[in-house]
Backbone as a ProteinNet text record, in pm:
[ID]
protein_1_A
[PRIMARY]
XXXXXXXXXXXXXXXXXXXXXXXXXXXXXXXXXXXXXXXXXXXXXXXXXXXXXXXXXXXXXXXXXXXXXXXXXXXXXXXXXXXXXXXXXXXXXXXXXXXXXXXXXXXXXXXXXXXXXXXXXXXXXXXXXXXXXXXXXXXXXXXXXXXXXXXXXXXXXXXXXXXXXXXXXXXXXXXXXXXXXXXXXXXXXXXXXXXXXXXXXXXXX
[TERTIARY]
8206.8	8172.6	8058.5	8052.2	7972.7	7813.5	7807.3	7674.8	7670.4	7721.3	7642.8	7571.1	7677	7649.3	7521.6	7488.9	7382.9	7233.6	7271.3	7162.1	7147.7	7217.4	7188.4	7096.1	7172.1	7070.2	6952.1	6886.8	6767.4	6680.4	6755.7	6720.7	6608.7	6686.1	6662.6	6574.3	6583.6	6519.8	6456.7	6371.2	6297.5	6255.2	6289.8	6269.9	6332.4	6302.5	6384.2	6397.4	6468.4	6381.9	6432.2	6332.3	6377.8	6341.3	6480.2	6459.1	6481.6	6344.7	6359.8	6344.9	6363.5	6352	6416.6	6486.5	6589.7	6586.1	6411.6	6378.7	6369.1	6374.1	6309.1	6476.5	6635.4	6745.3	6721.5	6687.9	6742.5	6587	6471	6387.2	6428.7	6479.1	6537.1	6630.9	6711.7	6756.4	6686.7	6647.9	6593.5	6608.6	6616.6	6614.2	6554.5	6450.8	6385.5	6431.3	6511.5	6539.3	6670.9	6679.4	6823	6906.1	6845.2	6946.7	6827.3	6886.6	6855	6910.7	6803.6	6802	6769	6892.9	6915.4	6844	6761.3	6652	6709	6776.2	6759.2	6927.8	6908.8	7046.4	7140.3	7285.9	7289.5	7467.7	7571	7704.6	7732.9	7688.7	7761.7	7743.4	7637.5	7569.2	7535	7609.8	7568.2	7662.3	7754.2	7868.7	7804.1	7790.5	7723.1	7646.3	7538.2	7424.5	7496	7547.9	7634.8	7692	7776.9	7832.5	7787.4	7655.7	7571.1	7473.3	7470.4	7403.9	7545	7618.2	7733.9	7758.9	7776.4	7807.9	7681.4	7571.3	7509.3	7455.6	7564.9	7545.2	7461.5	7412.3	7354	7401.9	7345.9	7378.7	7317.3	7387.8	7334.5	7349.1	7255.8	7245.8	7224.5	7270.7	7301.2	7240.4	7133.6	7018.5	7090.6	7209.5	7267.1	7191.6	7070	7012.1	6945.2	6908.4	6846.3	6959.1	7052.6	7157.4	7214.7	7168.3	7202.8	7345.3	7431.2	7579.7	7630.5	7608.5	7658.5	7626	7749	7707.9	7664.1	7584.2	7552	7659.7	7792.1	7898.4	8016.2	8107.7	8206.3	8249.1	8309.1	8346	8259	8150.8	8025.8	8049.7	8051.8	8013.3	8204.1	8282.5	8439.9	8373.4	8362.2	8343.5	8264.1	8144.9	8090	8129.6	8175.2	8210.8	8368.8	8470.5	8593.2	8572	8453.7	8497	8354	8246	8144.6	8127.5	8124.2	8186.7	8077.1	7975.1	7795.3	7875	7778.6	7785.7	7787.5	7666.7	7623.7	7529.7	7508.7	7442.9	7303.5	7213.9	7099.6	7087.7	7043.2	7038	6919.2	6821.5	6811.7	6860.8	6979.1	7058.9	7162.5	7108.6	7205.4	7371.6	7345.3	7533.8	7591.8	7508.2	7601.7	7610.3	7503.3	7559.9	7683.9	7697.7	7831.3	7945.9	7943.5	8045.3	8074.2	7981.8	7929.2	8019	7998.6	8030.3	8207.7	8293.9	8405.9	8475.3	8377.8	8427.9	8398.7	8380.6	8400.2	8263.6	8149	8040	7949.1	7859.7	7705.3	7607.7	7549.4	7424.4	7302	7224.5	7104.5	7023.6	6951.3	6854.9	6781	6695.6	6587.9	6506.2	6376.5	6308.5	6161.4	6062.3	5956.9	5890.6	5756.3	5701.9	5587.3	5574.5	5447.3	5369	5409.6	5347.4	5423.4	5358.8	5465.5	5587.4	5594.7	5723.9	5839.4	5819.3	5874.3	5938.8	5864.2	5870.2	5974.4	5932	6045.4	6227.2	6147.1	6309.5	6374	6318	6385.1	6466.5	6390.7	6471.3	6582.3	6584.8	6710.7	6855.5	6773	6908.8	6939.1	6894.8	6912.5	7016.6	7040.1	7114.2	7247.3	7218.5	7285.7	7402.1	7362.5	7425.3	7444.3	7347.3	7383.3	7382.1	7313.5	7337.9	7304.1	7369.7	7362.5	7220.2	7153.6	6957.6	6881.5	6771.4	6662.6	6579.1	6513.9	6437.2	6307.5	6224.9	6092.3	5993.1	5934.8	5832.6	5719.5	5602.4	5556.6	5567.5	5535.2	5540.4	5368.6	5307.1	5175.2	5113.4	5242.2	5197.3	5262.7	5246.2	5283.4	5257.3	5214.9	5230.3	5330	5366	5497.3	5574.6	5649.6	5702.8	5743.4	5664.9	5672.2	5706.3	5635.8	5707.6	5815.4	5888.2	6068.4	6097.4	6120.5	6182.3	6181.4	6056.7	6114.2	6199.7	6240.2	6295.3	6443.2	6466.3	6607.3	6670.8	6842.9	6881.1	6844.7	6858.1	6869.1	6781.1	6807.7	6757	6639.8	6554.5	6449.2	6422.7	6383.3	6377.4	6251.6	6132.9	6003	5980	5967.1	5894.7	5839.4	5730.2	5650.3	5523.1	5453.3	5329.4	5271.7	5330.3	5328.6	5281.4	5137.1	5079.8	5091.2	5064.6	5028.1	5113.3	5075.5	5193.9	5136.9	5027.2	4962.3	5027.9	5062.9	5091.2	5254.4	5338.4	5430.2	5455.9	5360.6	5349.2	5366.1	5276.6	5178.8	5304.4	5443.1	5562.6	5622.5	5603.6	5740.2	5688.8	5568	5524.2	5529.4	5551.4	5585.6	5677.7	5798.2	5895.8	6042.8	5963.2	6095.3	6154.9	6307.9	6358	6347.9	6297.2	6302.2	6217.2	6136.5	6086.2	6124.8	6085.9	6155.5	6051	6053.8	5951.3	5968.2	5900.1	5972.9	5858.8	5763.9	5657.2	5718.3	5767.8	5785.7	5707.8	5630.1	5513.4	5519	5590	5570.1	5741.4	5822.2	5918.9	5936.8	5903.6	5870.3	5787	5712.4	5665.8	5809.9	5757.5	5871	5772.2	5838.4	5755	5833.4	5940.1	5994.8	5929.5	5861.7	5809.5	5665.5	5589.3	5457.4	5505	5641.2	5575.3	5615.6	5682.5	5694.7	5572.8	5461.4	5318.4	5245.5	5226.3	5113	5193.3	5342.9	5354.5	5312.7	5353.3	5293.5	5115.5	5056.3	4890.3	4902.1	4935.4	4912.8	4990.2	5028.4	5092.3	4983.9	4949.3	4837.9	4650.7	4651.4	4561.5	4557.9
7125.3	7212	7306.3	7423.9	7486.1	7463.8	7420.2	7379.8	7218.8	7184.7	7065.8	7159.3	7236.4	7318	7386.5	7424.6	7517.7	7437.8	7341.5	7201.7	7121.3	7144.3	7095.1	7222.9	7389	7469.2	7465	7435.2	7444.5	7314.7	7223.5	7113.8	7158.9	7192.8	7280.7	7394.9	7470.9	7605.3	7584.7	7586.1	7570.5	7704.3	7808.3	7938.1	8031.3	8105.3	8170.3	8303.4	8433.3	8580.1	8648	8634.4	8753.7	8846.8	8974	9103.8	9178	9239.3	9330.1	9456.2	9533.1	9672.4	9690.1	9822.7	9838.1	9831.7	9853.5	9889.2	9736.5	9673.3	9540	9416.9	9555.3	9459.5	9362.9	9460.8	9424.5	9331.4	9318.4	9258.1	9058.8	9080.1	8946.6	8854.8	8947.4	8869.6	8779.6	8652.4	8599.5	8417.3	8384.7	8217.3	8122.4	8135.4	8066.2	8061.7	8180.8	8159	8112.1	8021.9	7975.5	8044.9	8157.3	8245.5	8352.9	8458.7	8563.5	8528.1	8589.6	8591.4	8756.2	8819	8947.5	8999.8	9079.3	9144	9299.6	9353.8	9493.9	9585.5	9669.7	9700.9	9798.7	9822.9	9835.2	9866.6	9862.8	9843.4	9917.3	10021.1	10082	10048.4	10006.7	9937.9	9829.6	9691.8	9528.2	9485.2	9495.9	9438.6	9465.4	9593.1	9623.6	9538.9	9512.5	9425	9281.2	9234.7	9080.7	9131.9	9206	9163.5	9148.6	9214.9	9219.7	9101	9034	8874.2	8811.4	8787.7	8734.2	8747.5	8894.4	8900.6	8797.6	8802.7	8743.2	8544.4	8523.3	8374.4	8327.1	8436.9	8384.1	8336.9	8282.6	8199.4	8372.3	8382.3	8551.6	8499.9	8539.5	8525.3	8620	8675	8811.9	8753.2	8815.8	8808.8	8949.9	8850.2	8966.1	9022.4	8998.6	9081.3	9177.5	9220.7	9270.3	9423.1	9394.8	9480.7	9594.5	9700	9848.6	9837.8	9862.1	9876.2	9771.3	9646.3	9544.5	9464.6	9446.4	9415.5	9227.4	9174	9053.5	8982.3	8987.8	8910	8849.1	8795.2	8743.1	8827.9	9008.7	9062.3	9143.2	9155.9	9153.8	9058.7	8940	8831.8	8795.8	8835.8	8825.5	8956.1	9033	9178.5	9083.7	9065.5	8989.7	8858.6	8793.7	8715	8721	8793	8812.8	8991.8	9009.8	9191.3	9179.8	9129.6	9165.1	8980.5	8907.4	8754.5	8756.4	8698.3	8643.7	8523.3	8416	8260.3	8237	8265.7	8221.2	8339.6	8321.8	8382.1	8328.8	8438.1	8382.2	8471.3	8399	8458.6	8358	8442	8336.3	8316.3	8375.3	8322.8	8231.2	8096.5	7997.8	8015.8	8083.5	8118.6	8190.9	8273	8295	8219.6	8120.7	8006.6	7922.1	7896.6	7827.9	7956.4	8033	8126.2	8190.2	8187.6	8171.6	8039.4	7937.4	7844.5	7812.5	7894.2	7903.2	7970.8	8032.4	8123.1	8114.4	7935.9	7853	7927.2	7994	8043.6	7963	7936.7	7870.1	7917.7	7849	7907.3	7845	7977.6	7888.4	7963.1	7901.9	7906	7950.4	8080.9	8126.2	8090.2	7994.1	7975.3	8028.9	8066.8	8069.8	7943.3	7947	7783.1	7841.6	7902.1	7973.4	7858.3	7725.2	7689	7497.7	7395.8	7290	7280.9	7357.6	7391.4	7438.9	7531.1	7659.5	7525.1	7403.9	7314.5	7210.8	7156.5	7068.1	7132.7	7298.4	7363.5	7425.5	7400	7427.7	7268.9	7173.9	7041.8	7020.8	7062	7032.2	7124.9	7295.8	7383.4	7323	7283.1	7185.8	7117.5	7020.6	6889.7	6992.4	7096	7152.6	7268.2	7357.8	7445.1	7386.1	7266.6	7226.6	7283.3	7386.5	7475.6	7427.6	7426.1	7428.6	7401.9	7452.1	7511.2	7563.3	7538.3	7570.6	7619.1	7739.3	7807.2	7803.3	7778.9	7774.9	7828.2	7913.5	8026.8	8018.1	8056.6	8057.1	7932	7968.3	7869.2	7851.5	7846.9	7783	7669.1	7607.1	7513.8	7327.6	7308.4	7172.9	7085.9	7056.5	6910.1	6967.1	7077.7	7120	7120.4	7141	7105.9	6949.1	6889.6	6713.1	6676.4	6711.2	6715.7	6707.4	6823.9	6863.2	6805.2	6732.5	6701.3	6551.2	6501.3	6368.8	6379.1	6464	6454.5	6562.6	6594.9	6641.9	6640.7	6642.8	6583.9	6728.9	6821.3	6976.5	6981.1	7031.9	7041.6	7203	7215.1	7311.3	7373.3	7477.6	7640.9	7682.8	7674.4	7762	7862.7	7977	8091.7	8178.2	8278.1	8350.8	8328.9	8446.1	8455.3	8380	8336.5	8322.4	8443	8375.7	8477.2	8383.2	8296.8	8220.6	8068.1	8044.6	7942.9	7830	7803.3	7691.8	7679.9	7780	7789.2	7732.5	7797.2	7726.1	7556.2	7544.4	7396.1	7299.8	7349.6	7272.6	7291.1	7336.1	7344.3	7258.5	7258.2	7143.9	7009.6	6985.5	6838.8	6793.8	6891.5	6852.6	6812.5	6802.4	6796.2	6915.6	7034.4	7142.7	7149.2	7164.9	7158.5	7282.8	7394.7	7527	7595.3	7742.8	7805.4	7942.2	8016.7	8140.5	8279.2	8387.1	8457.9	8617.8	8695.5	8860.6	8905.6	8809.1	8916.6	8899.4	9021.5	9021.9	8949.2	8935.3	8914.3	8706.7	8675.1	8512	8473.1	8635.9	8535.6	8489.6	8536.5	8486.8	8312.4	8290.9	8168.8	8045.4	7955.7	7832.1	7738.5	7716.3	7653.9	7530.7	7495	7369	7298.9	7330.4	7293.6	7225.4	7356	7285.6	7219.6	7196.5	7089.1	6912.8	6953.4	6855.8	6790.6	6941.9	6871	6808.8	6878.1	6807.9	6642.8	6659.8	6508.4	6417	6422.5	6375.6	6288.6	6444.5	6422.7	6350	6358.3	6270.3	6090.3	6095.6	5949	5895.4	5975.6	5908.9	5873.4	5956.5	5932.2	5789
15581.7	15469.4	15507.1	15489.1	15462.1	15473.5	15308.4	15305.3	15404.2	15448.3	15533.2	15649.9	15726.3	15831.8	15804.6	15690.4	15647.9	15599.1	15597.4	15566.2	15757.1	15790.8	15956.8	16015.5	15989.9	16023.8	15956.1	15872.3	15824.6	15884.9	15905.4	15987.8	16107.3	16156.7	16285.8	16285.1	16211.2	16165.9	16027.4	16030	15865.9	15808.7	15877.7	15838.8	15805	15665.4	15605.6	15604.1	15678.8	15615.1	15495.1	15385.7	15303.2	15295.7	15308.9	15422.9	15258	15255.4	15111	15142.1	15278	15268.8	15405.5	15355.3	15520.8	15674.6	15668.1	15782.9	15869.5	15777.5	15827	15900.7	15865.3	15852.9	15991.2	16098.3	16243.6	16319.1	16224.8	16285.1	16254.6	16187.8	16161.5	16233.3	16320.2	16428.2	16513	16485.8	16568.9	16587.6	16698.7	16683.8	16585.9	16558.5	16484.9	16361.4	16293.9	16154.1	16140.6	16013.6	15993.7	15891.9	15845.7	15798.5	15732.8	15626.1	15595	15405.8	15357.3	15236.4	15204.2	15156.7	15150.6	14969.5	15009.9	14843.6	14838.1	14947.4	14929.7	14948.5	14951.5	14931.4	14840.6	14831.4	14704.9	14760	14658.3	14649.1	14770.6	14820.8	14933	15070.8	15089	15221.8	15233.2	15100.6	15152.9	15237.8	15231.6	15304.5	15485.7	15516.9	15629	15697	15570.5	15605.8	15643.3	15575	15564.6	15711.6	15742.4	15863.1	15942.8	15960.5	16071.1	16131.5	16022	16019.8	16080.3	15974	16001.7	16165	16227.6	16356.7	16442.2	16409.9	16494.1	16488.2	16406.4	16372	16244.6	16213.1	16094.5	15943.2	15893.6	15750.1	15681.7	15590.8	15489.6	15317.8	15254.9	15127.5	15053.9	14905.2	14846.1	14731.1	14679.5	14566.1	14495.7	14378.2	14306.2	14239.1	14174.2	14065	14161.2	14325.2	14367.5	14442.8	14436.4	14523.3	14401.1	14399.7	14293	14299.4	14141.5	14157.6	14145.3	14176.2	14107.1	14000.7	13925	13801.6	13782.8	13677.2	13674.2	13607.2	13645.3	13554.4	13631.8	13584.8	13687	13799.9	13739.1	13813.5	13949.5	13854	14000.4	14142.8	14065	14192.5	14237.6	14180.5	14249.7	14351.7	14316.3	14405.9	14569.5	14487.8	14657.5	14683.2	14640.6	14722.7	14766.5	14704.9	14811.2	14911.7	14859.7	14921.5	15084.4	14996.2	15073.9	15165.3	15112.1	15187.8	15234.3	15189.4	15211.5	15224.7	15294.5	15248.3	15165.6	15071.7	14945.1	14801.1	14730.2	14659.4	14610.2	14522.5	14486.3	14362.3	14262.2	14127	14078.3	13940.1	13877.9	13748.7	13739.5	13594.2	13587.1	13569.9	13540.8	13544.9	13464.2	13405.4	13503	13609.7	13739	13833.8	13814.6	13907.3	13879.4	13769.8	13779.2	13764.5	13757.7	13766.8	13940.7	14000.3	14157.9	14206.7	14155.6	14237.1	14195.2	14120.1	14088.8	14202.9	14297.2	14380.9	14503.7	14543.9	14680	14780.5	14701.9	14811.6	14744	14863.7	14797.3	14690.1	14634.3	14551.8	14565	14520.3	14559.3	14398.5	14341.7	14169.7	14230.9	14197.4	14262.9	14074.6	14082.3	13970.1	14015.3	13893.5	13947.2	13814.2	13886.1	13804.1	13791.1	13633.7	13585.4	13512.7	13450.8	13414.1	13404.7	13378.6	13361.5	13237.8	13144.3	13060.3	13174.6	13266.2	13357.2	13474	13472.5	13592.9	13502.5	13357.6	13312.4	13309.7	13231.2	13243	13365.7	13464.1	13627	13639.2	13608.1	13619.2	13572.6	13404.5	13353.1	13383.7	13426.7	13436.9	13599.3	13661.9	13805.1	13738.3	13662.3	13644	13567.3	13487.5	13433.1	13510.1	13568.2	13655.4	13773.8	13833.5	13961.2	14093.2	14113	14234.6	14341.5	14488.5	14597.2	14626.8	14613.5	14635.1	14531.7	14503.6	14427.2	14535.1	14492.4	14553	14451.5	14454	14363.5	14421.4	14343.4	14385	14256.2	14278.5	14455.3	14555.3	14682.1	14790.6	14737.9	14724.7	14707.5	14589.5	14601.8	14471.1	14538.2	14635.5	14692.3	14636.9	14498.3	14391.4	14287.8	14288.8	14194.3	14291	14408.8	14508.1	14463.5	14502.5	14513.7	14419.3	14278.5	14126.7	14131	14174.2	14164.8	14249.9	14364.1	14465.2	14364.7	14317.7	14278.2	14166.1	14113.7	13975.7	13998.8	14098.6	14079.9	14218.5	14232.5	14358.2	14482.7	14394.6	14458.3	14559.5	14676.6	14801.3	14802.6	14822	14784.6	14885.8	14850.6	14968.1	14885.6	14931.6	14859.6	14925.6	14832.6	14887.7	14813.7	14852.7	14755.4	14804.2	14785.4	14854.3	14962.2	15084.1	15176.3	15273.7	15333.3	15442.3	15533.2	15587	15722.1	15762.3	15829.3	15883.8	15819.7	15778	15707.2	15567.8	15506.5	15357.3	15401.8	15485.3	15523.2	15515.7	15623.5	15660.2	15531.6	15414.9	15313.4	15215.8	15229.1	15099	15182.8	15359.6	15392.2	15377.3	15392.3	15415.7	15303.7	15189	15029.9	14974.3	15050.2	15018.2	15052.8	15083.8	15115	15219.7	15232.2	15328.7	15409.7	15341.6	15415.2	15340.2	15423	15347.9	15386.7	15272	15282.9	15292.4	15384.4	15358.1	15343.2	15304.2	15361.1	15440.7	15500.5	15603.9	15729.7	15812.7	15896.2	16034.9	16052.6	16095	16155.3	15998.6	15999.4	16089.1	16085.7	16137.8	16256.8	16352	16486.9	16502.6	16412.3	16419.7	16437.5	16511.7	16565.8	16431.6	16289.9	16194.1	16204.6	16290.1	16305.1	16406.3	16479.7	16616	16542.7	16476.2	16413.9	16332.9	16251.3	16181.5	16249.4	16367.4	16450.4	16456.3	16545.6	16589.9	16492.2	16386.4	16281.4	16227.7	16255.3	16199.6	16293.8	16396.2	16540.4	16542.1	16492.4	16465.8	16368	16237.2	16144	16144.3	16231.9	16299.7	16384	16463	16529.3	16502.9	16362.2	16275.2	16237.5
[MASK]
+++++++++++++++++++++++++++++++++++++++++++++++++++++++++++++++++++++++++++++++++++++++++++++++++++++++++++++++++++++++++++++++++++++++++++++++++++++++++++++++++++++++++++++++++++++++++++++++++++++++++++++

């Protein structure tokens, strides 16, 4: 399946790029990341983008509310997922996730957690829509991290305001299986390797 393959790459790669401006499509090619989380775009030039990951092995993800020209409804997401053929999608409206997942591609809940109400109702539309991945933003909150990981089965992708490889570190040792970023800058970092080392150090503590 799919998502197993895409849960073994993150295994491996704990790094995510989300590529929100054009210039940035082709800096993303790189080992370290296990796929691409697509912000920018728009009906005439995603498919492009998708193939171009696609051609180079990568896992590609289509943040429908972010791509101009497509609409937020069934026939939107039939459009990308039989025309433009991402892996998966990213929304944060519930109701296209299960309408998403009628149409055999992944999903992933992009939530943000403004406050603990924002953290109980990410739990329940989890149990409710069920999606593939929860993405919870910001990445700077690693006891809301740990929160959600104990309380729902959904496998977690944090990202959001992420500058440095430390802020990284401090969402995986929390519980996330991956993190996701758009600074160019962080994607070159091997964040599977450090978090090899620091578990290492903290074993021998």
């Amino acid at each position: 399946m799919k998502k197993d393959e895409f849960i073994e790459r993150l295994k491996c790669n704990k790094l995510i790029a989300a590529v929100k401006e054009e210039k940035h499509i082709e800096k993303a090619i790189n080992k370290n990341l296990s796929g691409v989380f697509l912000l920018t775009g728009n009906i005439g030039v995603i498919k492009r983008y998708v193939d171009f990951y696609r051609s180079h092995d990568m896992f590609v993800f289509v943040h429908i509310e972010k791509i101009g020209g497509i609409s937020f409804d069934k026939e939107g997401l039939e459009f990308v997922a039989n025309y433009v053929k991402p892996d998966g999608v990213i929304t944060t409206k519930n109701n296209l996730i299960k309408i998403a997942k009628k149409f055999d591609i992944l999903t992933i809940q992009r939530c943000f957690m403004i406050d603990t109400d924002a953290l109980k109702k990410t739990i329940e539309i989890s149990k409710e829509a069920q999606p593939d991945f929860i993405e919870l933003m910001p990445a700077l909150m690693p006891d809301v991290i740990y929160e959600f990981t104990k309380n729902a089965k959904e496998l977690v992708i944090s990202g959001g305001l992420i500058k440095t490889s430390e802020h990284m570190i401090n969402a995986l040792l929390s519980g996330a299986i991956a993190v996701s970023t758009g600074d160019p800058k962080l994607w070159d970092i091997n964040i599977s390797k450090m978090l090899e080392e620091v578990a290492q150090w903290k074993n021998r503590k």
